[in-house]
Structures are given as C-alpha cells and as structure tokens.
N, C-alpha and C positions, 0 to 999 in steps of 0.2 A: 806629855805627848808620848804617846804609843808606836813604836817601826812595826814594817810588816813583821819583822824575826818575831817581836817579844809577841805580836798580836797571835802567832802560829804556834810559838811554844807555848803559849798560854792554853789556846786552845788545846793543842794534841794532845800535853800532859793532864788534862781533865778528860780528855777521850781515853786513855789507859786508864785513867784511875774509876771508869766506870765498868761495873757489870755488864758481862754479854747477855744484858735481857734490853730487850724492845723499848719497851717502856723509859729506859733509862737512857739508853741512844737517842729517842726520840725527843728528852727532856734536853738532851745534849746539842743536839743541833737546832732547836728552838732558842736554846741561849747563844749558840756563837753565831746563830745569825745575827740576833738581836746586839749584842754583842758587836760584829762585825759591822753592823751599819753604825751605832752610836760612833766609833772608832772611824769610820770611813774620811772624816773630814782630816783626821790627822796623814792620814798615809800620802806618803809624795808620788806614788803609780796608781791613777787610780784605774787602771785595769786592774787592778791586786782585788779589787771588789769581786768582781765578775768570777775571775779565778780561785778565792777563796770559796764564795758559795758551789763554787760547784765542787773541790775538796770537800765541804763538810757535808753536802747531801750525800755524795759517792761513800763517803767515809762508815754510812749508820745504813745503808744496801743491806738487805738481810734476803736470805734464801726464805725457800716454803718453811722449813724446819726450824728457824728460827736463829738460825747461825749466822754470822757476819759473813758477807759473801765474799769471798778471797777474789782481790780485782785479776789475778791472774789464772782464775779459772776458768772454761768454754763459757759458762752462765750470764758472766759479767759483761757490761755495758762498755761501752769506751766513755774515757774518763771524762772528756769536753764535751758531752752530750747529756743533756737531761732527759728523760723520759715525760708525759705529757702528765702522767701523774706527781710527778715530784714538783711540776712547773708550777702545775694548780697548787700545793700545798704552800711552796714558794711566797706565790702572788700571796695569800690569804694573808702568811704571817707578817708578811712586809706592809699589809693594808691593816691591818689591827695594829700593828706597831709605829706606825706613821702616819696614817692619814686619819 
C-alpha cells in the first residue's frame, strides 16, 4: 500500500531527474497519471486525486520557447484551474487507460 507522501515523492523525484525537453515531460506526466490512478484505490483522501492531477499537468506547463514555465511568472495559469486543452488531453489518457 502506497500514502499520498511516498506517491508524491515518487513522482517529483522522477520529475528532477528528467530533462528540460518536452518530450520527456510529456512521457512524465503520462506515467504519473497513469501511475496516479492505478494507486487511487489505496489513498485514504480521495480528493488527493483531483489534486494531484492537477500538480502533474501544472508541473510539465511549458512556454512558446520551450522552457518550463515558472508558476510565479505574469504568464502562468493558477494552479487549481485547468485550461480546456489540457482537460481534453486529460480525458483521452484516462479513456485509453481505463475504459
């Protein structure tokens, strides 16, 4: 059985240990979602669901240039908020991985 700590440190320490390229960000939050929902039955809040997806999309946010978008810059989104395109990418992976 997996707590939300070890499910977050797991994750984040694989988020440092990747490359600032797109690609690999990309590869990254397609696993901790995936990831995150196997794991979902174990957590005892399961708001921690909700809340973590929305950490791991916020987390791989890239500018036009391709830099990791610093959430404390004017550019960045608030953080409880998804945009309609990440929603749609969302749904997709959660329907090939479940249904």
């Amino acid at each position: 059985m997996i707590s939300e700590v070890e499910f977050f440190n797991d994750i984040f320490e694989d988020f440092l240990c990747r490359d600032n390229q797109i690609y690999e960000n990309e590869l990254w939050k397609s696993h901790s979602i995936i990831k995150l929902m196997h794991n979902s039955d174990e957590f005892e809040d399961k708001a921690i669901v909700e809340e973590a997806l929305k950490i791991i999309i916020n987390l791989c946010r890239f500018k036009e240039c391709g830099d990791l978008l610093d959430s404390y810059e004017l550019e960045s989104y608030p953080i409880n908020q998804l945009i309609e395109s990440e929603k749609t990418l969302l749904n997709s992976i959660l329907k090939k991985e479940f249904i």
